[in-house]
VMD Tcl script that draws the C-alpha trace (Angstrom):
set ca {
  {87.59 96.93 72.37}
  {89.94 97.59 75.70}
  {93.20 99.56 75.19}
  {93.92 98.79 78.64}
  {96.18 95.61 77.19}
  {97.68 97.67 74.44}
  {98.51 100.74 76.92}
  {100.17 98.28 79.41}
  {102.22 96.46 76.56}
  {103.39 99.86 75.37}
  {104.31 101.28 78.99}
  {106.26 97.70 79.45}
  {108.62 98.66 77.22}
  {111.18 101.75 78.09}
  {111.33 100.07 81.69}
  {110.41 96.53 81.63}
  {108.22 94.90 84.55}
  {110.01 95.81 87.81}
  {109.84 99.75 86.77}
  {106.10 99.90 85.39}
  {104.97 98.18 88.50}
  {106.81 100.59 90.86}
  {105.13 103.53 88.94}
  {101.73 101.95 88.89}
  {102.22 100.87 92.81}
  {103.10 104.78 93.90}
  {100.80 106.15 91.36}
  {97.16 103.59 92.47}
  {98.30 102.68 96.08}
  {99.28 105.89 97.23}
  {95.46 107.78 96.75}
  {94.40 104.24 97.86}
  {95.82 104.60 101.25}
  {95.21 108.65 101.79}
  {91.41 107.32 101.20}
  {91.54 104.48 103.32}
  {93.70 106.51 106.10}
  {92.32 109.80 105.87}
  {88.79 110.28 103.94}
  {87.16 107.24 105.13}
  {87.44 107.33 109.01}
  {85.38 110.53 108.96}
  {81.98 108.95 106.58}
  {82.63 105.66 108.83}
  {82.48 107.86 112.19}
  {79.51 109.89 110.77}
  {77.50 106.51 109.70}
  {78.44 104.79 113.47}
  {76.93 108.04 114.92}
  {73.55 108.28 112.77}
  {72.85 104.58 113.19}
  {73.49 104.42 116.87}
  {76.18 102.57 116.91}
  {78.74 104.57 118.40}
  {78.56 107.40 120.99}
  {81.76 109.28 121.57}
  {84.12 112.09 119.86}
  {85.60 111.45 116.76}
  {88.89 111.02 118.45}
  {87.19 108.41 120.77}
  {86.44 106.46 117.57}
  {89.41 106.33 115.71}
  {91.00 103.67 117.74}
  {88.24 101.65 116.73}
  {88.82 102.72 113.48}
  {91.79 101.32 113.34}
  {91.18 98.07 115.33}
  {87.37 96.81 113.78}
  {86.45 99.43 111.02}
  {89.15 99.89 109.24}
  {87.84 100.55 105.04}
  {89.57 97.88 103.49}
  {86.25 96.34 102.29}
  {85.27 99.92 100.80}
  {84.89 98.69 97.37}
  {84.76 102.45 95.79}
  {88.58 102.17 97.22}
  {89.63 99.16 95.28}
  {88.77 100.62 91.93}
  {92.28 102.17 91.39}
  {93.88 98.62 92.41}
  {91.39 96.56 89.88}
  {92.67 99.88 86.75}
  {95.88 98.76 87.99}
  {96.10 95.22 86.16}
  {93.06 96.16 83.72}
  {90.37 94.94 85.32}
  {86.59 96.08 84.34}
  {83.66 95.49 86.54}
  {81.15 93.74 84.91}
  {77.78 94.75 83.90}
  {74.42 92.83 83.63}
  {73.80 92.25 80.01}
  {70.30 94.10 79.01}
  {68.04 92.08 76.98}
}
mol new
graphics top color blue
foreach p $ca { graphics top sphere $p radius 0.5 }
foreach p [lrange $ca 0 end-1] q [lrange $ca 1 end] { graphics top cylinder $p $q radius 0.2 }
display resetview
């Protein structure tokens, strides 16, 4: 069974909506963005360089970065957002 519903309903309460969201927003989106701002330029940078794709200094690539690279499709960053409305990845069924 999934006590996400049952923890949500519960933290609805003392605040209603508006206030649970705001703590769930600063409490999910704030590691999201320190991951997608400051951990994942340096792996992205480091993979451009092994693969060939990139030649240059780190500081070289970070307008890049910014412009083409930027981690928004790093799905290992989207797992807070998905915990933030309950959401479970699915897994294959064994049989």
């Amino acid at each position: 069974m999934n006590d996400s519903p049952t923890s949500i309903f519960l933290a609805l309460r003392p605040g209603g909506a508006a206030r649970f969201l705001l703590e769930r927003g600063l409490r999910l989106l704030v590691p999201l963005a320190f991951g997608i701002l400051v951990l994942a330029p340096p792996q992205i940078y480091l993979e451009r360089l092994t693969r060939g794709e990139f030649r240059g200094s780190f500081f070289q690539f970070l307008p890049r970065y910014f412009k083409d690279d930027l981690a928004w499709t790093g799905v290992h960053l989207w797992n807070p957002v998905r915990r933030l409305f309950g959401l479970k990845t699915r897994k294959a069924n064994p049989r």
